[in-house]
N, CA, C and O atoms as CSV, one atom per row, in Angstrom:
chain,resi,resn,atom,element,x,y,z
A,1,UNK,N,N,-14.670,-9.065,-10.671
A,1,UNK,CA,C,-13.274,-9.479,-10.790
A,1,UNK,C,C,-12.409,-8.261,-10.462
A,1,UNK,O,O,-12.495,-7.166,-11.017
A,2,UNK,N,N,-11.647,-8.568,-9.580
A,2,UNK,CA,C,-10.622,-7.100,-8.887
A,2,UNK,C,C,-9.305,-7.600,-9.011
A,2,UNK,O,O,-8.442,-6.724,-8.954
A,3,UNK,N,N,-9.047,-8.348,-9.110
A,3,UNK,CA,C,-7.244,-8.700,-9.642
A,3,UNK,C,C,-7.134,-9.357,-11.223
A,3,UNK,O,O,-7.707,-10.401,-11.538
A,4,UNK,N,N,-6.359,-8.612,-12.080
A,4,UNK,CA,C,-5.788,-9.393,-13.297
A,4,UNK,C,C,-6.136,-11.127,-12.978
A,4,UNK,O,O,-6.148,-11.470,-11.796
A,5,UNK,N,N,-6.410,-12.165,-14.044
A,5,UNK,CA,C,-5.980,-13.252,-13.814
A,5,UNK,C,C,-5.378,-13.692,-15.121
A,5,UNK,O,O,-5.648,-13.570,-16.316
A,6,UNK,N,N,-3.988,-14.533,-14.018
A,6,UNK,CA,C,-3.236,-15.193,-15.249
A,6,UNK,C,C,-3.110,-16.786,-15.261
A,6,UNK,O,O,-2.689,-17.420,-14.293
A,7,UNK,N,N,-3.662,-17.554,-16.875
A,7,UNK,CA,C,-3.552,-18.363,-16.592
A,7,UNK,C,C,-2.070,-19.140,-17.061
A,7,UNK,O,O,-1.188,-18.628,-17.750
A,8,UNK,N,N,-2.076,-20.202,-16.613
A,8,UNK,CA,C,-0.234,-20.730,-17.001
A,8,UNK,C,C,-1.233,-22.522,-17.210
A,8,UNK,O,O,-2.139,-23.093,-16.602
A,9,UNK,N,N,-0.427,-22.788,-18.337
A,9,UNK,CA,C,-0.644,-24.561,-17.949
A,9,UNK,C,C,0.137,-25.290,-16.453
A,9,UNK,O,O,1.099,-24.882,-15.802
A,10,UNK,N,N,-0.450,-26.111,-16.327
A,10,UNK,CA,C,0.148,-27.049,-15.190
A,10,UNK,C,C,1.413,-27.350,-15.411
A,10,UNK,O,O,1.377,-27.708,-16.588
A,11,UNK,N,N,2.602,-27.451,-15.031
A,11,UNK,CA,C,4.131,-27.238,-14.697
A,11,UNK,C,C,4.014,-28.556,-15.927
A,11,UNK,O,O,4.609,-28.447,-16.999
A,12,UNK,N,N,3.129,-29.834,-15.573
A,12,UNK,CA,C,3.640,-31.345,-16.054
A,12,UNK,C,C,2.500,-31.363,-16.764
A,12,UNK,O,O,1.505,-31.005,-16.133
A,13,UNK,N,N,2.299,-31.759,-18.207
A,13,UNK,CA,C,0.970,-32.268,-19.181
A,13,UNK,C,C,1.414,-33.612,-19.727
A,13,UNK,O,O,2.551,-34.039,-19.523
A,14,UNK,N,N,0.644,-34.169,-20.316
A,14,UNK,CA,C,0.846,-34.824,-21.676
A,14,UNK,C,C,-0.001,-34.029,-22.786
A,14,UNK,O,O,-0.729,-33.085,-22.479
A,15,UNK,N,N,0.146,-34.463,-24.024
A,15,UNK,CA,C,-0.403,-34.396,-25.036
A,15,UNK,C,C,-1.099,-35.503,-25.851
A,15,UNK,O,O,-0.503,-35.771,-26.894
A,16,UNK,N,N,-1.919,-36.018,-25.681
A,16,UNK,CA,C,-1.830,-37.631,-26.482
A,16,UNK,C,C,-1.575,-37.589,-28.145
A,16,UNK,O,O,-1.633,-38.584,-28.869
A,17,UNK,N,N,-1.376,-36.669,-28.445
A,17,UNK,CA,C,-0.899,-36.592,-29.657
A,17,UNK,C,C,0.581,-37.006,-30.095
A,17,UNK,O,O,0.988,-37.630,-31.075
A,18,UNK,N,N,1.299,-36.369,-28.897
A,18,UNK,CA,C,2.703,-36.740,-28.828
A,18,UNK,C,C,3.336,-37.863,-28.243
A,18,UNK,O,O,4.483,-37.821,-27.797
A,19,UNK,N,N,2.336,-39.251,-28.231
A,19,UNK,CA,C,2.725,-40.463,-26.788
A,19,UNK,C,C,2.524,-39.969,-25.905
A,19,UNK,O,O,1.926,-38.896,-25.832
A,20,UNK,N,N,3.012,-40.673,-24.879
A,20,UNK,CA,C,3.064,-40.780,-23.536
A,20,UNK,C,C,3.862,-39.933,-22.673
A,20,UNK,O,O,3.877,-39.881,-21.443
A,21,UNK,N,N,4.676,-39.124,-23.736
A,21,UNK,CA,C,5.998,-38.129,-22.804
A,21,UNK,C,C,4.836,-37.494,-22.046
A,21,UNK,O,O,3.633,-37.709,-22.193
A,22,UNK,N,N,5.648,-36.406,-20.942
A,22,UNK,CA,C,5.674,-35.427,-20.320
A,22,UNK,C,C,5.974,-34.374,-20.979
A,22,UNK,O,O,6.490,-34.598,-22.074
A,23,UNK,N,N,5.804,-33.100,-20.641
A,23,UNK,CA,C,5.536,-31.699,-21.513
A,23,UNK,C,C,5.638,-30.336,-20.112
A,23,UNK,O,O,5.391,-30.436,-18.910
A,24,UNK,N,N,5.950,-29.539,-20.666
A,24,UNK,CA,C,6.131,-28.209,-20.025
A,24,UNK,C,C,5.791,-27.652,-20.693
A,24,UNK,O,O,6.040,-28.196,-21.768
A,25,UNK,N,N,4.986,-26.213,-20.926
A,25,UNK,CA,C,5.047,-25.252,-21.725
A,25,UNK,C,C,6.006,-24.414,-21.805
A,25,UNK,O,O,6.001,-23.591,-20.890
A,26,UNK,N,N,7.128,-24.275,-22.827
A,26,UNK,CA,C,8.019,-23.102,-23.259
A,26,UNK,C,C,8.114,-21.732,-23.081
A,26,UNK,O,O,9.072,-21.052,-22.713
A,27,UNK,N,N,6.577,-21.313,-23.509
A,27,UNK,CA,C,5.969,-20.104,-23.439
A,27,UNK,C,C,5.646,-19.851,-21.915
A,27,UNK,O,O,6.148,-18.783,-21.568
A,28,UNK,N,N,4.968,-20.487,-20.887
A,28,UNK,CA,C,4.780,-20.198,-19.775
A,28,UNK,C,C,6.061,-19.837,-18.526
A,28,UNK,O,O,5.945,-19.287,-17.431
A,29,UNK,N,N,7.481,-20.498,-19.344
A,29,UNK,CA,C,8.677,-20.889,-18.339
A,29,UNK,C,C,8.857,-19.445,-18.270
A,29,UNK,O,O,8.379,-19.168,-17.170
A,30,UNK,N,N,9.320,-18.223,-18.873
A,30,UNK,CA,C,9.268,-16.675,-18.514
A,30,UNK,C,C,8.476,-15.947,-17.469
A,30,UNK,O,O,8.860,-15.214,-16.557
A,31,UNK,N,N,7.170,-16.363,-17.857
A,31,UNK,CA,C,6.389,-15.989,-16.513
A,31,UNK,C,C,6.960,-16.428,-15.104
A,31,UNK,O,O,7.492,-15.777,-14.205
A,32,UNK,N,N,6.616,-17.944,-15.257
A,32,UNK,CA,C,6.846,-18.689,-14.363
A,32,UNK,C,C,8.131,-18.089,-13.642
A,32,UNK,O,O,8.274,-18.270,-12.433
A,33,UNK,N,N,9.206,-17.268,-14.493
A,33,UNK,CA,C,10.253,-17.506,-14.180
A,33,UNK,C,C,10.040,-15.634,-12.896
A,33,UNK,O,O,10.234,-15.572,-11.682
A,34,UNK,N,N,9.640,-14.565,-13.780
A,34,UNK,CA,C,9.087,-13.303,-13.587
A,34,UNK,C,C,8.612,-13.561,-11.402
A,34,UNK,O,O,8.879,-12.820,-10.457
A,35,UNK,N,N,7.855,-14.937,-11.447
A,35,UNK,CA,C,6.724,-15.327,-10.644
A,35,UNK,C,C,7.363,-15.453,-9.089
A,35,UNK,O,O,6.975,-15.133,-7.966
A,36,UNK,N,N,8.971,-16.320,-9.848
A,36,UNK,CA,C,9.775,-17.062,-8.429
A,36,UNK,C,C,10.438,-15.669,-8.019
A,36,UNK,O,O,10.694,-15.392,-6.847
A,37,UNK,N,N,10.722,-14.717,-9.224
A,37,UNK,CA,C,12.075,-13.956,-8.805
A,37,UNK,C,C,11.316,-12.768,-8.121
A,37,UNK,O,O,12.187,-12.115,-7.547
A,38,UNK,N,N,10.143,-12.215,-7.928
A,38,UNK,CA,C,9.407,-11.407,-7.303
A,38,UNK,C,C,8.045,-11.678,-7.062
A,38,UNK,O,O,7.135,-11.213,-7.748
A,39,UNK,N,N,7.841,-12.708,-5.731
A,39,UNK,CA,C,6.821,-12.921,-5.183
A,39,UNK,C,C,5.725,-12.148,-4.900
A,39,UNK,O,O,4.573,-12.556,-5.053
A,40,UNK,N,N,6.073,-10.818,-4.409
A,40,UNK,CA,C,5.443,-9.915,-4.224
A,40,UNK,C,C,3.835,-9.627,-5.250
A,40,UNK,O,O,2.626,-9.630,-5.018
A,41,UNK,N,N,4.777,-9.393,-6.496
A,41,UNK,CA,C,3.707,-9.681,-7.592
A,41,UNK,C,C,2.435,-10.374,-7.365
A,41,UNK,O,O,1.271,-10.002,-7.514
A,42,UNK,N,N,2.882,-11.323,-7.023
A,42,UNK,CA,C,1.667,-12.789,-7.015
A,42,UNK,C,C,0.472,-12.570,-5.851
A,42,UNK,O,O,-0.660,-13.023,-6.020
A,43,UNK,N,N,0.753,-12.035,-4.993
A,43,UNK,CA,C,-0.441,-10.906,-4.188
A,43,UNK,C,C,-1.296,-10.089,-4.984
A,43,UNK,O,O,-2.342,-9.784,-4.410
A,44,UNK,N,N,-1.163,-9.672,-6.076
A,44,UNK,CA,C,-1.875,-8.940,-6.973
A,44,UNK,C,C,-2.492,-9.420,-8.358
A,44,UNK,O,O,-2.987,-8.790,-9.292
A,45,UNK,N,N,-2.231,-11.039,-8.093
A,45,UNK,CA,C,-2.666,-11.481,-9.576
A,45,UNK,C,C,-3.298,-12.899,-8.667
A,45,UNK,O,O,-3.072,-13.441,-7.585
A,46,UNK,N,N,-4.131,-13.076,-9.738
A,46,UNK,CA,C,-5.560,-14.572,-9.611
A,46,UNK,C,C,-4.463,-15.376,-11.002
A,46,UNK,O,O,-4.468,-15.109,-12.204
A,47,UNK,N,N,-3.645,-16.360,-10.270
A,47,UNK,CA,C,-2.930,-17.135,-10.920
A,47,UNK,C,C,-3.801,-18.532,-10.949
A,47,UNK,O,O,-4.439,-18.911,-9.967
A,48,UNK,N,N,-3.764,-19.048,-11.843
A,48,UNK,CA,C,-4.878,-20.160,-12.700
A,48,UNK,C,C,-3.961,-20.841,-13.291
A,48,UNK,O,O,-3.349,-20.399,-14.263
A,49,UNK,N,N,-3.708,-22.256,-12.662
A,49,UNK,CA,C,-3.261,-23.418,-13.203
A,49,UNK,C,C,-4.128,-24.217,-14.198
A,49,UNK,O,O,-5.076,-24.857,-13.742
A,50,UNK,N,N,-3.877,-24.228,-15.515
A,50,UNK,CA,C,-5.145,-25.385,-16.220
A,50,UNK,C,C,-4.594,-26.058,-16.695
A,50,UNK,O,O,-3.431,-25.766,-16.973
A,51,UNK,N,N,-5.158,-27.395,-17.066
A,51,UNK,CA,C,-4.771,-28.595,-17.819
A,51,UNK,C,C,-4.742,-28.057,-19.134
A,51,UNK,O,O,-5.364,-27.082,-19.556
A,52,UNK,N,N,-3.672,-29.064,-19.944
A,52,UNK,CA,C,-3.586,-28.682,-21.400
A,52,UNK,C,C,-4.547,-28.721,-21.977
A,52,UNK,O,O,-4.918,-27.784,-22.684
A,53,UNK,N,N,-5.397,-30.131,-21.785
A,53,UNK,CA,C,-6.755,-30.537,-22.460
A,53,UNK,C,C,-8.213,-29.085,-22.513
A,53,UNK,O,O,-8.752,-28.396,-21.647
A,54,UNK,N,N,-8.310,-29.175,-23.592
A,54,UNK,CA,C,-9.338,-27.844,-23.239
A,54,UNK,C,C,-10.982,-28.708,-23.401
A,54,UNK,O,O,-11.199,-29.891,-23.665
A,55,UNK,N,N,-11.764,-27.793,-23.176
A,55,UNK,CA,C,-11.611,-26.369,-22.439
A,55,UNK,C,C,-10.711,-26.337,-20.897
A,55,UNK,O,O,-10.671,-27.160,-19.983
A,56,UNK,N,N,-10.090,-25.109,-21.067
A,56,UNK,CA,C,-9.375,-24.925,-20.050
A,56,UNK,C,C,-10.095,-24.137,-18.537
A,56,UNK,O,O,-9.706,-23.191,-17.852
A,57,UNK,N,N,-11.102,-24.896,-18.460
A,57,UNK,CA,C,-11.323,-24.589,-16.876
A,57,UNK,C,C,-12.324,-23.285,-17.159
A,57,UNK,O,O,-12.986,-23.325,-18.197
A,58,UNK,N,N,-12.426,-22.425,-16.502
A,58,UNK,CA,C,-13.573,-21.233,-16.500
A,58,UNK,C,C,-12.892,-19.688,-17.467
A,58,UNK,O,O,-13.451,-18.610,-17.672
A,59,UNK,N,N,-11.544,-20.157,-17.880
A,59,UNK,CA,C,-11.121,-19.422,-19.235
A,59,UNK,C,C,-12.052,-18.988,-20.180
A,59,UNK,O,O,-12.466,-17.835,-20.299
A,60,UNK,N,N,-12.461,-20.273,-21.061
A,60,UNK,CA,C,-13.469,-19.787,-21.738
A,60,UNK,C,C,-14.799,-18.512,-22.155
A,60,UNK,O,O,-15.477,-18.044,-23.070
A,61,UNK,N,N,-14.506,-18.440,-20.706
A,61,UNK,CA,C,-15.711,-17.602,-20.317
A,61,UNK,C,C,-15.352,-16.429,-20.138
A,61,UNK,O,O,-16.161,-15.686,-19.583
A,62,UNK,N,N,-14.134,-15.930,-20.514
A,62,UNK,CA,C,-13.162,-14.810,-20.707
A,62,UNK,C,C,-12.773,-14.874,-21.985
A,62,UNK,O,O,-12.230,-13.803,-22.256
A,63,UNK,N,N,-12.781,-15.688,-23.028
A,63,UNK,CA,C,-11.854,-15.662,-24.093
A,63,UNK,C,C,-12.419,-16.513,-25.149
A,63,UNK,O,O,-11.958,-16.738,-26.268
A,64,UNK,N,N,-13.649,-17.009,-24.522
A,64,UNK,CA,C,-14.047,-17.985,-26.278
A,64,UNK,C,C,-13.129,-19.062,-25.582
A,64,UNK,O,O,-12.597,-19.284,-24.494
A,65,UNK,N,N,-13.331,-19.929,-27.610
A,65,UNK,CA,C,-11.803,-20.479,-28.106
A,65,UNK,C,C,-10.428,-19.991,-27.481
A,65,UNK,O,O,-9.642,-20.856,-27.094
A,66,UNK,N,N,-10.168,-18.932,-27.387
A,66,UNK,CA,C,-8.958,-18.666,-28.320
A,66,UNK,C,C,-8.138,-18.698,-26.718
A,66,UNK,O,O,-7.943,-17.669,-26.071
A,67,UNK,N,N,-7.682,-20.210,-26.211
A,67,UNK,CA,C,-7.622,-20.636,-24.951
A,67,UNK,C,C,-5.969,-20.907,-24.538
A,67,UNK,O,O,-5.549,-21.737,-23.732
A,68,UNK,N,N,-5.124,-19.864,-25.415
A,68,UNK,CA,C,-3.978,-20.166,-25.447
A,68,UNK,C,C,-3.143,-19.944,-24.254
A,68,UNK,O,O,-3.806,-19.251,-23.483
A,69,UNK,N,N,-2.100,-20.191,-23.800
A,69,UNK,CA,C,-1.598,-20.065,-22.019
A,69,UNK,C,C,0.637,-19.304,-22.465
A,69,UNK,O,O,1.455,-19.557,-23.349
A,70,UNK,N,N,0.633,-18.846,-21.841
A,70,UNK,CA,C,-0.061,-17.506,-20.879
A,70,UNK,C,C,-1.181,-16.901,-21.555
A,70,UNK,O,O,-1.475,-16.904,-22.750
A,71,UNK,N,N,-1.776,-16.357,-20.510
A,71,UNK,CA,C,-2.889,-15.062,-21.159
A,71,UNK,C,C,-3.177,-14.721,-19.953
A,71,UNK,O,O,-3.499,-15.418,-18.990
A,72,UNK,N,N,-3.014,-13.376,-20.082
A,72,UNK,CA,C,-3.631,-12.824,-18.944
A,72,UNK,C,C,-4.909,-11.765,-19.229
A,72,UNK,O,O,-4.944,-10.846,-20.047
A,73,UNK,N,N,-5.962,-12.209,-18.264
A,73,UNK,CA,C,-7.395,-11.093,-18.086
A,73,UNK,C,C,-7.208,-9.844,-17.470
A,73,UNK,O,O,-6.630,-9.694,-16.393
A,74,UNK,N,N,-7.599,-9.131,-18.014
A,74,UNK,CA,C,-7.859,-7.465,-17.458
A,74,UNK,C,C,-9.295,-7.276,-17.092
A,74,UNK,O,O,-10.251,-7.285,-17.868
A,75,UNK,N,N,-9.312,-7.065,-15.498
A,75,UNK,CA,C,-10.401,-6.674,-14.662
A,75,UNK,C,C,-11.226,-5.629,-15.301
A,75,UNK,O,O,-10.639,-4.551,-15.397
A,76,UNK,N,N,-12.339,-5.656,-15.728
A,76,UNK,CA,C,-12.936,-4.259,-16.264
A,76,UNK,C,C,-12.216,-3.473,-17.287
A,76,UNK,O,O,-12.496,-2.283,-17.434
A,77,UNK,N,N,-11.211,-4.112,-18.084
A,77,UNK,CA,C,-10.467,-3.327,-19.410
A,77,UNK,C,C,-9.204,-2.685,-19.052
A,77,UNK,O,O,-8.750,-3.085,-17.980
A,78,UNK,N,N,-8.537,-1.828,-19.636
A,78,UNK,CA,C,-7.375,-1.620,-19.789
A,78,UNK,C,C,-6.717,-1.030,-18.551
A,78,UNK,O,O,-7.438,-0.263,-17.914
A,79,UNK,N,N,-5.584,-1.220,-18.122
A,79,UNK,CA,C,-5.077,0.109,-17.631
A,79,UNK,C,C,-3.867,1.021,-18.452
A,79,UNK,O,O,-3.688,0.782,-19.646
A,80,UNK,N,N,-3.285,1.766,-17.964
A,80,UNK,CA,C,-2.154,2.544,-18.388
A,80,UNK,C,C,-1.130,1.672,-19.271
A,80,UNK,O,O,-0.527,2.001,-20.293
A,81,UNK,N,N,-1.120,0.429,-18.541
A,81,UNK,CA,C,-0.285,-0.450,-18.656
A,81,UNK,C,C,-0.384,-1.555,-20.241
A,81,UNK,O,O,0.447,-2.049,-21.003
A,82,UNK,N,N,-1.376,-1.549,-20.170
A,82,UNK,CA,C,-2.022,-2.913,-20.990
A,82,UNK,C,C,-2.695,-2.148,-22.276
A,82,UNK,O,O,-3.120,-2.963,-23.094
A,83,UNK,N,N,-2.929,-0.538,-22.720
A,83,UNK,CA,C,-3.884,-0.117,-23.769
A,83,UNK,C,C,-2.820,-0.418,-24.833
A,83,UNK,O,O,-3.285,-0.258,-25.961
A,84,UNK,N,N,-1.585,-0.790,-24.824
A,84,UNK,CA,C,-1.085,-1.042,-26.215
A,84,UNK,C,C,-1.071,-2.233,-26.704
A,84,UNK,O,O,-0.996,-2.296,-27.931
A,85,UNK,N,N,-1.137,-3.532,-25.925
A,85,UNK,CA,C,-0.956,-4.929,-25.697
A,85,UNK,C,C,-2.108,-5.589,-25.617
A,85,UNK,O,O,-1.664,-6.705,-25.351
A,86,UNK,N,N,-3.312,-5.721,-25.653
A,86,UNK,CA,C,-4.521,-5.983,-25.084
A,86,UNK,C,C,-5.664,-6.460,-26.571
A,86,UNK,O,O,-5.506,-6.103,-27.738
A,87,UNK,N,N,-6.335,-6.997,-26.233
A,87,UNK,CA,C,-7.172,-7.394,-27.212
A,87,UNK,C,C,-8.844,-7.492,-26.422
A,87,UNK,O,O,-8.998,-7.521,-25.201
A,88,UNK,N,N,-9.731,-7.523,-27.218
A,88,UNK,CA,C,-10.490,-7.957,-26.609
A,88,UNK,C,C,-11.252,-9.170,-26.411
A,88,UNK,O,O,-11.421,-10.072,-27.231
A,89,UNK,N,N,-11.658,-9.094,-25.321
A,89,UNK,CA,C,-12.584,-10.621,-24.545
A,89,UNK,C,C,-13.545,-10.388,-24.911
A,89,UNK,O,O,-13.972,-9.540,-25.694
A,90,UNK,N,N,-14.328,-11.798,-23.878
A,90,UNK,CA,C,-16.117,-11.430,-24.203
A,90,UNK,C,C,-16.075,-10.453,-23.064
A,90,UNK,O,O,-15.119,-10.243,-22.317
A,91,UNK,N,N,-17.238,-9.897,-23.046
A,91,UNK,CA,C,-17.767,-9.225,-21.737
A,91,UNK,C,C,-16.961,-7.993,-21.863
A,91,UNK,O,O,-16.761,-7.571,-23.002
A,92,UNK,N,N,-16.512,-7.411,-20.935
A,92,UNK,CA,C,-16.083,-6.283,-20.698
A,92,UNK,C,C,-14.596,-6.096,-20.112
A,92,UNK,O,O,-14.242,-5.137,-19.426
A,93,UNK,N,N,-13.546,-7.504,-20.617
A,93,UNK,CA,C,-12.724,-7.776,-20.608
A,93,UNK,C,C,-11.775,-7.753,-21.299
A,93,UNK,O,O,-11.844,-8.185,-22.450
A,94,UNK,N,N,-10.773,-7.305,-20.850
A,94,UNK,CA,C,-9.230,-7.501,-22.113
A,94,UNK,C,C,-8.764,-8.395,-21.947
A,94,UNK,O,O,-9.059,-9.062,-20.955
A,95,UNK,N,N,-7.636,-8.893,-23.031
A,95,UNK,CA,C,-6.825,-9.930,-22.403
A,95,UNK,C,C,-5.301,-9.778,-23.299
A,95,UNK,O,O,-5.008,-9.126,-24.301
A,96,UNK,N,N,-4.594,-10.619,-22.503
A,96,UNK,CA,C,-3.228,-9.787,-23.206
A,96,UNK,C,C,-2.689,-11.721,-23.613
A,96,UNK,O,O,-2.812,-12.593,-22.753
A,97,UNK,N,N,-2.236,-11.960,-24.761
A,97,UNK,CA,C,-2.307,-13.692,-25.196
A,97,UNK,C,C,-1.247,-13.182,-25.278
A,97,UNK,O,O,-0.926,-12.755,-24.169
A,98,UNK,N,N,-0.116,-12.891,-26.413
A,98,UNK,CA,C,0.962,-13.087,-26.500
A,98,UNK,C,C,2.324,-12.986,-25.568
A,98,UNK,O,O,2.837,-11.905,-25.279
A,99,UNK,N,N,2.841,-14.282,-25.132
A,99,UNK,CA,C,3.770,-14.427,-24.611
A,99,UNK,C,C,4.483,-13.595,-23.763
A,99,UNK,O,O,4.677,-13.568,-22.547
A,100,UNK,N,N,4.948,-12.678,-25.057
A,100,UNK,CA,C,5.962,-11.828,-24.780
A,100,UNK,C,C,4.746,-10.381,-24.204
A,100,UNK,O,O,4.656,-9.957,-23.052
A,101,UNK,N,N,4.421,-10.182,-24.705
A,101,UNK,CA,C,3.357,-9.311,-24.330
A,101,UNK,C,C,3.012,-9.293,-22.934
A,101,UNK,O,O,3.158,-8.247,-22.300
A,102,UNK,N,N,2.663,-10.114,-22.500
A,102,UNK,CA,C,2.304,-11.035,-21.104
A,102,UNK,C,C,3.659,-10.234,-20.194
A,102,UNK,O,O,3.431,-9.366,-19.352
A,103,UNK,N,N,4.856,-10.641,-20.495
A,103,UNK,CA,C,6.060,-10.297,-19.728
A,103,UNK,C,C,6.584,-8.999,-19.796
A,103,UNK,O,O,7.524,-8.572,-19.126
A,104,UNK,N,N,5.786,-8.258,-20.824
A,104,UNK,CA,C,6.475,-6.638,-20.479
A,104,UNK,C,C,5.660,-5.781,-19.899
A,104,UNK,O,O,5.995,-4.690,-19.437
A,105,UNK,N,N,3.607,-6.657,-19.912
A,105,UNK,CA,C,3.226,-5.995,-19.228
A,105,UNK,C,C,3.328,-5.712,-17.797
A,105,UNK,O,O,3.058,-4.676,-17.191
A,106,UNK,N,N,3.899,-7.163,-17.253
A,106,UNK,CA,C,4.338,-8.014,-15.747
A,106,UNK,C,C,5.223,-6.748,-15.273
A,106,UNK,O,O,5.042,-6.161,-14.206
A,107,UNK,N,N,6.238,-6.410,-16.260
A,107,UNK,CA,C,7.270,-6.062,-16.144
A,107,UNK,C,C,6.915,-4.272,-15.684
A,107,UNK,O,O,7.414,-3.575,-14.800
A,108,UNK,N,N,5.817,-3.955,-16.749
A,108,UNK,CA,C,5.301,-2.624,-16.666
A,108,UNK,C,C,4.913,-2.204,-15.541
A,108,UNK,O,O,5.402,-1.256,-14.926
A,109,UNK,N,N,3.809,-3.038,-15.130
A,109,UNK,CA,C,2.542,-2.563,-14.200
A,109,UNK,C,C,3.124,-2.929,-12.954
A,109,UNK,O,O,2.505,-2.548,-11.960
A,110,UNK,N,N,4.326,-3.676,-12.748
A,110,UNK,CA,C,4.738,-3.942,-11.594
A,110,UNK,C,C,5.982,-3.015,-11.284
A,110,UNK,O,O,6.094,-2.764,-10.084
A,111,UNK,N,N,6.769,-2.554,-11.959
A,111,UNK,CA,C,7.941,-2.026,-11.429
A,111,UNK,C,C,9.082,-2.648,-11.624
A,111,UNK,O,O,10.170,-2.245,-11.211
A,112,UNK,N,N,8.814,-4.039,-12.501
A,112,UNK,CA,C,9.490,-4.607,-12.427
A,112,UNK,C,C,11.312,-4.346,-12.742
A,112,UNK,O,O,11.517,-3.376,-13.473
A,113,UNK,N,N,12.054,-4.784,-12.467
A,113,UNK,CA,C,13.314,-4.448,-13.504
A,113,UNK,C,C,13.350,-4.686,-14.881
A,113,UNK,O,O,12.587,-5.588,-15.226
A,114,UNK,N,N,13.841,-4.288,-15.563
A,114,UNK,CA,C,13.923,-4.403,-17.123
A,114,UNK,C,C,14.996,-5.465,-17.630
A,114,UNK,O,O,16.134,-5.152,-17.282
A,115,UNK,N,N,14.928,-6.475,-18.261
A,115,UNK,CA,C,15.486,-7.396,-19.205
A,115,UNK,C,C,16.564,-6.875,-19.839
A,115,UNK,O,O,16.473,-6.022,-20.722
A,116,UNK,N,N,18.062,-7.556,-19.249
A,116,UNK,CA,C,19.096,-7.158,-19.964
A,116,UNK,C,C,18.998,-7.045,-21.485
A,116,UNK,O,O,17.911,-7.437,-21.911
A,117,UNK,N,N,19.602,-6.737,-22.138
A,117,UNK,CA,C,19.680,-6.381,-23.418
A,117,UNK,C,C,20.523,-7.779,-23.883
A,117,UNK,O,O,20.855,-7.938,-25.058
């Protein structure tokens, strides 16, 4: 594995718990949002669409259970970027779950601009 991968749920879910609505994830719309406003990025990341329903696709196999979206994988463990934010996977993998976490590393390792105040 040579690029980060991040996974995001699919733009449209259901839940059958909740009826029949339609669903977005909340948590994913930041990324998502990080994704449109500097394309560039997305050359450097293994972006992974999964269904809500788990298991979520070949995740697992990075993370157990604990199959929550965003999350992003770290190729072979940490970099500069990710040793404060990071948890560990199975294997020889990090992974960075929390949300916000997710978006400052985006923000870090890319150059990104920084979030008004």
């Amino acid at each position: 594995m040579s690029q980060a991968i991040l996974y995001l749920l699919k733009p449209k879910f259901k839940d059958p718990i909740h009826g029949n609505a339609d669903f977005f994830c909340p948590q994913c719309v930041p990324i998502e949002g990080l994704l449109t406003m500097f394309p560039d990025m997305c050359q450097n990341l293994d972006i992974r669409y999964v269904d809500f329903a788990r298991p979520r696709g070949e995740m697992g196999i990075y993370v157990g259970d604990e199959q929550s979206c965003p999350q992003l994988i770290l190729p072979n463990g940490d970099d500069t970027h990710s040793v404060k934010l990071s948890h560990e996977g199975l294997g020889k993998v990090r992974r960075i779950e929390d949300p916000k976490d997710v978006h400052c590393y985006l923000i870090a390792r890319f150059g990104l601009p920084k979030p008004h105040p």
